[in-house]
Backbone as numpy.savetxt, mean C-alpha at the origin, in Angstrom:
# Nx Ny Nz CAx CAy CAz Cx Cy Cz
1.25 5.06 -6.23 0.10 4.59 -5.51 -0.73 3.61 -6.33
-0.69 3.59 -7.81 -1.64 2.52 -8.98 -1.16 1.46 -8.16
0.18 1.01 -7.98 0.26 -0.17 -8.34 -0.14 -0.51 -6.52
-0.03 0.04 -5.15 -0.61 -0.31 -4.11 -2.19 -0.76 -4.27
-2.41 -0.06 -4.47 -4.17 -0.15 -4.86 -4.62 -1.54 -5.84
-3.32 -1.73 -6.58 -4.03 -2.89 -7.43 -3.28 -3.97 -6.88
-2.95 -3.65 -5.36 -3.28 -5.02 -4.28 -4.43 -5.05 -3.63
-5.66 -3.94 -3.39 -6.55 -3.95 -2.75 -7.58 -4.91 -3.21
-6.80 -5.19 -4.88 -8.50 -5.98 -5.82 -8.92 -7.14 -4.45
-10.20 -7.39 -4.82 -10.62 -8.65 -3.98 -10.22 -9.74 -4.17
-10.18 -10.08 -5.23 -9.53 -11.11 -5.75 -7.78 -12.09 -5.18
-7.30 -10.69 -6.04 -6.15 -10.76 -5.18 -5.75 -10.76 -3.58
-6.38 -10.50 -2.87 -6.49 -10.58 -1.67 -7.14 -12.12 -0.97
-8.03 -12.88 -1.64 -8.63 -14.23 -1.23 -7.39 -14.97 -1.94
-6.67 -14.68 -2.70 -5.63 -15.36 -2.76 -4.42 -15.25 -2.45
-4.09 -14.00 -2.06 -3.11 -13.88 -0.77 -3.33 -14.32 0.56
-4.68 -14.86 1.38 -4.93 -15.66 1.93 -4.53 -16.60 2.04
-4.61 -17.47 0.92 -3.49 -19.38 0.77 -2.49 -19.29 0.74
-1.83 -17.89 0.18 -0.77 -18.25 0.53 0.15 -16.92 0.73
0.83 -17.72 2.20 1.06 -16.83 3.36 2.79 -16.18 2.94
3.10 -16.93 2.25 4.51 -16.07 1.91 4.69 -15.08 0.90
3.50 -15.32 -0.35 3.39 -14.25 -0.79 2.47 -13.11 -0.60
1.85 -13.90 0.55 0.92 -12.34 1.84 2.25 -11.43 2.02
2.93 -12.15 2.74 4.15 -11.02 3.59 5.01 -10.49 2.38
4.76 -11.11 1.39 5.95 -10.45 0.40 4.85 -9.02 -0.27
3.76 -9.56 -0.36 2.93 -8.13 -0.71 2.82 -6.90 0.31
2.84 -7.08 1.89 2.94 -6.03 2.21 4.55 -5.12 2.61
5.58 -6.16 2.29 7.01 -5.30 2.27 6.76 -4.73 0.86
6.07 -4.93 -0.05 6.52 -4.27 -1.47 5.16 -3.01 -0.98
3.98 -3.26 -0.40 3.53 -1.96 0.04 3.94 -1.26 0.72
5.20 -2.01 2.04 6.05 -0.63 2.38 6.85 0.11 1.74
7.22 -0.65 0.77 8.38 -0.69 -0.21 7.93 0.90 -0.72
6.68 0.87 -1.41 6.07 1.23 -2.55 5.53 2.42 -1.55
5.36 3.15 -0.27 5.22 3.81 0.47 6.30 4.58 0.69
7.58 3.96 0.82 8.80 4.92 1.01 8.98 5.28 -0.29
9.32 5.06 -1.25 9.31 5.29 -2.53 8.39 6.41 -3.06
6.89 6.36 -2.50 5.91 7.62 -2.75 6.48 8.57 -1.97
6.87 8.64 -0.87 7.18 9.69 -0.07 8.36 10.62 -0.33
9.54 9.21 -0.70 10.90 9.97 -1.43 10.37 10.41 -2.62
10.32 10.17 -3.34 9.66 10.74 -4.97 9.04 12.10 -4.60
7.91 12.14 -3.91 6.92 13.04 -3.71 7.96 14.24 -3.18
8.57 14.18 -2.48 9.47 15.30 -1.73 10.41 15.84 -2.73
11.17 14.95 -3.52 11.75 15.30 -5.22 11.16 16.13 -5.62
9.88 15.43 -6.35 8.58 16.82 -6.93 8.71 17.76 -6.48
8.06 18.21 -5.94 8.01 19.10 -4.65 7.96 19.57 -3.33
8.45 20.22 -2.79 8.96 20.11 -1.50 7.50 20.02 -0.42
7.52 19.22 0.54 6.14 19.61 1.32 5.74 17.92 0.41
5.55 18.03 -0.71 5.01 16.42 -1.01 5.21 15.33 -0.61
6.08 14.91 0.50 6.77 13.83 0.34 6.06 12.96 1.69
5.76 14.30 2.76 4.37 13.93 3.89 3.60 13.59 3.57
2.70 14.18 2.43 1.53 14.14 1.85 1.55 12.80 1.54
2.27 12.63 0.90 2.10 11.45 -0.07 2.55 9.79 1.16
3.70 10.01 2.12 3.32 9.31 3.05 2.23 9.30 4.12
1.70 10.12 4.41 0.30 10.32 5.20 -0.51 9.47 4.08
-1.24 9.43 2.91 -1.70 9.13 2.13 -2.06 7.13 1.92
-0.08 6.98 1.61 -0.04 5.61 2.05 -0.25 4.78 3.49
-0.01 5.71 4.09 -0.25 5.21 5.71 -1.62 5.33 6.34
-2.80 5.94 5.37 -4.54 5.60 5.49 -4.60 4.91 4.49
-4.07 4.42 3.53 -4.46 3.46 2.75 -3.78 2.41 3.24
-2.78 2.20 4.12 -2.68 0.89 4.95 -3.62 0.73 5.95
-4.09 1.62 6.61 -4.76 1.93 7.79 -6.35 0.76 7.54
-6.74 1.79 6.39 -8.15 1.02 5.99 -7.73 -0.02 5.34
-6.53 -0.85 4.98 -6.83 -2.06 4.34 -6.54 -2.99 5.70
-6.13 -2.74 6.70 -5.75 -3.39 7.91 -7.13 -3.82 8.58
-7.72 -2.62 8.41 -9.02 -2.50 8.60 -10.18 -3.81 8.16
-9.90 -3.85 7.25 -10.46 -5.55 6.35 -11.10 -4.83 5.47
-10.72 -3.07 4.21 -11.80 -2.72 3.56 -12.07 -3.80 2.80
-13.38 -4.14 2.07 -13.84 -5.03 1.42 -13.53 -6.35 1.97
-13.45 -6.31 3.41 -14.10 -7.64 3.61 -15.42 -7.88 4.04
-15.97 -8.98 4.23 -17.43 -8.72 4.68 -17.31 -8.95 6.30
């Protein structure tokens, strides 16, 4: 989940704005990086692997959302 989140910076985001191909390439690596929490998480331990996709799927939710935009 670090490395999803350190797409949320603001920064990074006004510049995924200009440019639109590496917009779409950031959110396949957040799906990417979503199945990956979920498989992993279920490895760990059993029952984790929901959790941890429920988890990524409100942290897509609210960035869809525009968090930190104005």
């Amino acid at each position: 989940m670090p490395a999803a989140a350190f797409g949320m910076v603001a920064d990074l985001g006004s510049w995924l704005d200009l440019h639109p191909l590496a917009h779409a390439a950031f959110h396949v690596e957040v799906m990417g990086l979503g199945f990956l929490a979920g498989h992993l998480g279920d490895r760990y331990a059993r029952g984790a692997g929901p959790v941890m996709a429920a988890a990524m799927g409100m942290v897509a939710l609210v960035a869809a959302a525009g968090l930190g935009r104005p």
